[in-house]
LUMPAZA-769717 format. One record per residue (C-alpha): x, y, z negated. Coordinates in steps of 0.5 Angstrom, whole numbers, padded with zeros to 4 digits, always signed. Layout:
N
XYZ;...
% end
This chain:
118
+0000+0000+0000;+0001+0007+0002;+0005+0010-0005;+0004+0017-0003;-0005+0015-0004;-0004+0014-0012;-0005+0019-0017;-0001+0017-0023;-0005+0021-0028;-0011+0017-0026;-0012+0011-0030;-0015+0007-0025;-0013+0006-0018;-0017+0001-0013;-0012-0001-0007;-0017-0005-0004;-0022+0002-0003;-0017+0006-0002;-0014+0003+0004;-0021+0001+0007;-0023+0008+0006;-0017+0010+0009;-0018+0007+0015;-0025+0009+0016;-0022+0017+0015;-0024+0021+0020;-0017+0025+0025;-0014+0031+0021;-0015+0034+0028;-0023+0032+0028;-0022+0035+0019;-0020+0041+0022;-0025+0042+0028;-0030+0040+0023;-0029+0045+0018;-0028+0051+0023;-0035+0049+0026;-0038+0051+0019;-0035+0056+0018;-0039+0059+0024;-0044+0057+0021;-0043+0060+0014;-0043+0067+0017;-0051+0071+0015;-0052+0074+0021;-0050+0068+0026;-0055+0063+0022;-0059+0068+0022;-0059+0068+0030;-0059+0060+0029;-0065+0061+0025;-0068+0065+0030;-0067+0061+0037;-0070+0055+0033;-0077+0058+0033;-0076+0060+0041;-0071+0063+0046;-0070+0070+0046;-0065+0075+0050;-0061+0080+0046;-0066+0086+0046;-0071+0081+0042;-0066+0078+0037;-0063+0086+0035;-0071+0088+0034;-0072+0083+0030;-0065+0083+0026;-0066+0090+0025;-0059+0090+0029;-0056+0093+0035;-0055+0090+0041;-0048+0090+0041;-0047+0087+0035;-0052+0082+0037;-0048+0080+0043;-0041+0079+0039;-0045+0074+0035;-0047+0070+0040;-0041+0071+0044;-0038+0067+0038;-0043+0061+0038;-0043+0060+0046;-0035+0060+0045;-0038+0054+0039;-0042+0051+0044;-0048+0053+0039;-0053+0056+0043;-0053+0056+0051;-0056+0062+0057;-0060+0063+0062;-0062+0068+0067;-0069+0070+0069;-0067+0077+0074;-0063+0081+0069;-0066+0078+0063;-0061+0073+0059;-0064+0068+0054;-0061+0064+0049;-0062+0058+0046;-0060+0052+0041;-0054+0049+0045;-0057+0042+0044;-0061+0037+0039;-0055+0037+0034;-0055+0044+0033;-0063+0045+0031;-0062+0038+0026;-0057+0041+0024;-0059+0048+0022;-0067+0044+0021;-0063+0039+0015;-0059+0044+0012;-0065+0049+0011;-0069+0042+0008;-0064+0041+0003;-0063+0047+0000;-0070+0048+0000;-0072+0041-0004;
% end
């Protein structure tokens, strides 16, 4: 076994769990993605936009009327979240609208909204 895993100061140690859990362990790199990709989330006025696009698509004009926030603040937001691949565009004439990327992203907030909730 791995010497590097065992904490002396801890009474006992399960080499079997610890090795299998090891195995089972996500990368590091993965770790790391993870972790930016809550930090995304972790920002109010992005998942606020969340919140927003899981009830409906809406263009910027919308999102700033009904965040009481201006359209360029608005855009910057959503640039970050399309970057993370959180939300997706589509044009209609010179109107964009912006949605939830995909199914993950509305379990995702749905879930976390439902376990703060209970």
């Amino acid at each position: 076994m791995d010497k590097s895993i065992i904490n002396h100061n801890c009474e006992v140690i399960h080499p079997e769990i610890l090795e299998k859990v090891k195995t089972m362990m996500s990368s590091e790199n993965d770790l790391i993605a993870l972790s930016d990709f809550y930090k995304i989330l972790g920002d109010k006025t992005r998942i606020s936009i969340i919140c927003a696009l899981d009830k409906h698509e809406m263009c910027v004009c919308d999102l700033g009327a009904l965040l009481h926030m201006s359209k360029s603040a608005i855009s910057h937001q959503l640039k970050v979240l399309r970057e993370s691949k959180l939300v997706r565009s589509r044009r209609e004439g010179k109107v964009v609208f912006y949605s939830l990327a995909d199914d993950h992203i509305k379990i995702l907030f749905e879930g976390g909204l439902e376990h703060i909730q209970e």
